[in-house]
C-alpha positions as CSV (number, residue, x, y, z in Angstrom):
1,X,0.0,0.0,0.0
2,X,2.9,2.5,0.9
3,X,4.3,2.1,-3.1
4,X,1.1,3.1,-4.0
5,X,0.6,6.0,-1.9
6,X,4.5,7.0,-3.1
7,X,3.3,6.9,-6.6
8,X,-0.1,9.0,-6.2
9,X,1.9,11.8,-4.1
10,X,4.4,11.3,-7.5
11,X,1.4,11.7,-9.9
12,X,-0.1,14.6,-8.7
13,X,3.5,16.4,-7.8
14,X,4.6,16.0,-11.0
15,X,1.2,17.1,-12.8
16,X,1.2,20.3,-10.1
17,X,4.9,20.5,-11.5
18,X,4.1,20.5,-15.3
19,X,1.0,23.4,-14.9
20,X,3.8,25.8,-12.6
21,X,6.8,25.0,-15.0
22,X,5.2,24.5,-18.9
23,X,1.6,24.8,-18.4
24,X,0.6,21.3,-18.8
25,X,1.3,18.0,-18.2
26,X,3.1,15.0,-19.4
27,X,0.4,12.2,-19.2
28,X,0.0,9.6,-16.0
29,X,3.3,7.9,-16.4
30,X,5.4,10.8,-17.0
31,X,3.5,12.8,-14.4
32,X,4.6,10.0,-11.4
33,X,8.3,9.7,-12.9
34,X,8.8,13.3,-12.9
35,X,6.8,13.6,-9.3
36,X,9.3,10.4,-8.0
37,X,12.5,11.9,-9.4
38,X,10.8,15.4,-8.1
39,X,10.4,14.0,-4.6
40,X,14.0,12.7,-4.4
41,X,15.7,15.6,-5.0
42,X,12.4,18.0,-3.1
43,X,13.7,15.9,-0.1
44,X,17.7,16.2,-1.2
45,X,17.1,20.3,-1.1
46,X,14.8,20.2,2.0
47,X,17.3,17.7,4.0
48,X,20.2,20.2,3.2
49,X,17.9,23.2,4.6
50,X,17.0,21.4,7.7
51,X,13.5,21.3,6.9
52,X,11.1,18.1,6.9
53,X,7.5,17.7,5.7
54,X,4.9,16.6,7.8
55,X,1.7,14.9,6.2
56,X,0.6,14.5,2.7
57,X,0.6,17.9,2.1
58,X,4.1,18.2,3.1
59,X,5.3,15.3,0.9
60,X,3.2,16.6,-2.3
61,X,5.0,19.9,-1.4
62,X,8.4,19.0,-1.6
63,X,7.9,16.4,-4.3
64,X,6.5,19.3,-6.6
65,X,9.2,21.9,-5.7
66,X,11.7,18.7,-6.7
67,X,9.9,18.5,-9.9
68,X,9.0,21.9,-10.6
69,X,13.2,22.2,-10.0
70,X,13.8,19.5,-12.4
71,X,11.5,20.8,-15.3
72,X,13.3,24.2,-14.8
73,X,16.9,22.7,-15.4
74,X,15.6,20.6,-18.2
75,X,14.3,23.6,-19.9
76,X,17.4,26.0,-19.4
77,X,19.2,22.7,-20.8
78,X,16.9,22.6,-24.0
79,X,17.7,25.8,-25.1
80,X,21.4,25.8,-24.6
């Protein structure tokens, strides 16, 4: 039950991720890979801060500022 819980935060940080950084999503599956891969480095950046989430809401919040960190860079990288 956990995985699945980890992947629903996933899917809706990543789709929360796509409408801040480009405006729309990338589908179900690419929403939860870039919401896991968000999540990972949300918690990285929030570790190295000395902050931790508390709740749901505190998970989804760091996994989308992950994301929403990882779309950016991808971006900047497209155009260079």
């Amino acid at each position: 039950m956990h995985l699945v819980w980890f992947l629903l935060v996933g899917l809706v940080a990543g789709w929360l991720a796509g409408k801040i950084i480009r405006g729309s999503g990338f589908g179900v599956f690419g929403d939860i890979v870039i919401g896991v891969v968000g999540a990972g480095i949300g918690g990285f950046i929030f570790r190295l801060l000395g902050l931790s989430p508390s709740g749901t809401i505190g998970n989804i919040v760091v996994a989308t500022v992950g994301a929403a960190l990882l779309l950016y860079v991808v971006k900047l990288l497209k155009r260079a």
